[in-house]
C-alpha positions as CSV (number, residue, x, y, z in Angstrom):
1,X,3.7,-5.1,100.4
2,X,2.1,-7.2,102.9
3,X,1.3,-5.8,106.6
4,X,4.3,-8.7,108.0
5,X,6.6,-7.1,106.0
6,X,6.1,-3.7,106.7
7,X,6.1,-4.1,110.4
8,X,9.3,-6.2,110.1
9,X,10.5,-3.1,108.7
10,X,9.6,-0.8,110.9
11,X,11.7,-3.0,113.6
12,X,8.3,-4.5,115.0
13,X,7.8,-8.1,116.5
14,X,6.0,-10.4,114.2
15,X,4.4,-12.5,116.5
16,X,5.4,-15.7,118.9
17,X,7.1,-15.9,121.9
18,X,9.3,-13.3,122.5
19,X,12.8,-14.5,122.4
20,X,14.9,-14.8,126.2
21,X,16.4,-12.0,127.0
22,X,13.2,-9.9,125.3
23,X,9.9,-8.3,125.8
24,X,7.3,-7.0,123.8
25,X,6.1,-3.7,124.0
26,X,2.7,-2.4,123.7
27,X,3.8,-0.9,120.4
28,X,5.1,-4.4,119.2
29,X,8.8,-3.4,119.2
30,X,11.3,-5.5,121.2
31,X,12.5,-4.3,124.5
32,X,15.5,-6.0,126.2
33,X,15.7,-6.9,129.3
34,X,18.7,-6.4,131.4
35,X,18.7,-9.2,134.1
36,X,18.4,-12.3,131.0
37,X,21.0,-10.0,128.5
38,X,23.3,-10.4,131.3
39,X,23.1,-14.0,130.9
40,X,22.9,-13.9,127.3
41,X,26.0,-12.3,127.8
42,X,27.5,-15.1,130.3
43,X,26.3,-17.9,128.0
44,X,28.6,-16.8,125.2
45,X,31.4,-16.2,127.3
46,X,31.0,-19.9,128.8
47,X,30.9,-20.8,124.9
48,X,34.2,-18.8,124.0
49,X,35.7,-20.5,126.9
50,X,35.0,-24.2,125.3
51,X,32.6,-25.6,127.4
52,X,28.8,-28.2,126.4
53,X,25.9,-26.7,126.3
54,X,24.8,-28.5,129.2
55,X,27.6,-27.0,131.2
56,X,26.8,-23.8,130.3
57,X,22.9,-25.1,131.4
58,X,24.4,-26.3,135.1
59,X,26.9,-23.1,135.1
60,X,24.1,-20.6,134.8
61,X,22.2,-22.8,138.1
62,X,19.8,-24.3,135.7
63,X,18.5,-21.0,134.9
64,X,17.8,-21.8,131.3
65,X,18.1,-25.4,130.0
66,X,20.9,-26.7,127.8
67,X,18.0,-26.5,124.5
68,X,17.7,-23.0,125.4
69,X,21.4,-22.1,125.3
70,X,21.6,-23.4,121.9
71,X,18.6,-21.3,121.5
72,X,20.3,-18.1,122.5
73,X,23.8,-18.8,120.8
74,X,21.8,-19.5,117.9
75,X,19.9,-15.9,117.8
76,X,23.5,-13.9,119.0
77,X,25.1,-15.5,115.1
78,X,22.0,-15.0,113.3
79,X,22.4,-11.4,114.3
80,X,26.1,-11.8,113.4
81,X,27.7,-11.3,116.6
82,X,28.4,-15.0,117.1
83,X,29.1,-16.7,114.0
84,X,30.8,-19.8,115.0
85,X,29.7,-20.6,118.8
86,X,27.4,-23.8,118.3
């Protein structure tokens, strides 16, 4: 078993930027952080509601751009909480 796949099972970041919404800790696990989860949160909202991912981008006050909104929704149904928002 190769040292990637062990520390992917242990729960660990592999490596990269740290996805929004995320931090790395000194111990390589990912920590969340609350202020970006909340717009994590708003961003699928937006997207239940029907609107562009540029809308959501100009909704949120150009927080995050409308690339990075796909971004995100992409991440939430990869984990399976979000399967058919983009």
């Amino acid at each position: 078993m190769t040292a990637r796949t062990k520390a992917d099972q242990k729960g660990r970041f592999l490596g990269g930027t740290a996805p929004f919404g995320w931090q790395v800790s000194k111990d390589g696990a990912l920590i969340e952080i609350p202020e970006q989860q909340a717009v994590i949160q708003q961003i699928i909202e937006l997207r239940r509601e029907g609107l562009s991912l540029r809308a959501i981008a100009t909704r949120i006050g150009g927080a995050v751009s409308h690339v990075t909104v796909k971004n995100i929704l992409s991440q939430a149904g990869s984990r399976g909480e979000n399967q058919a928002l983009l």
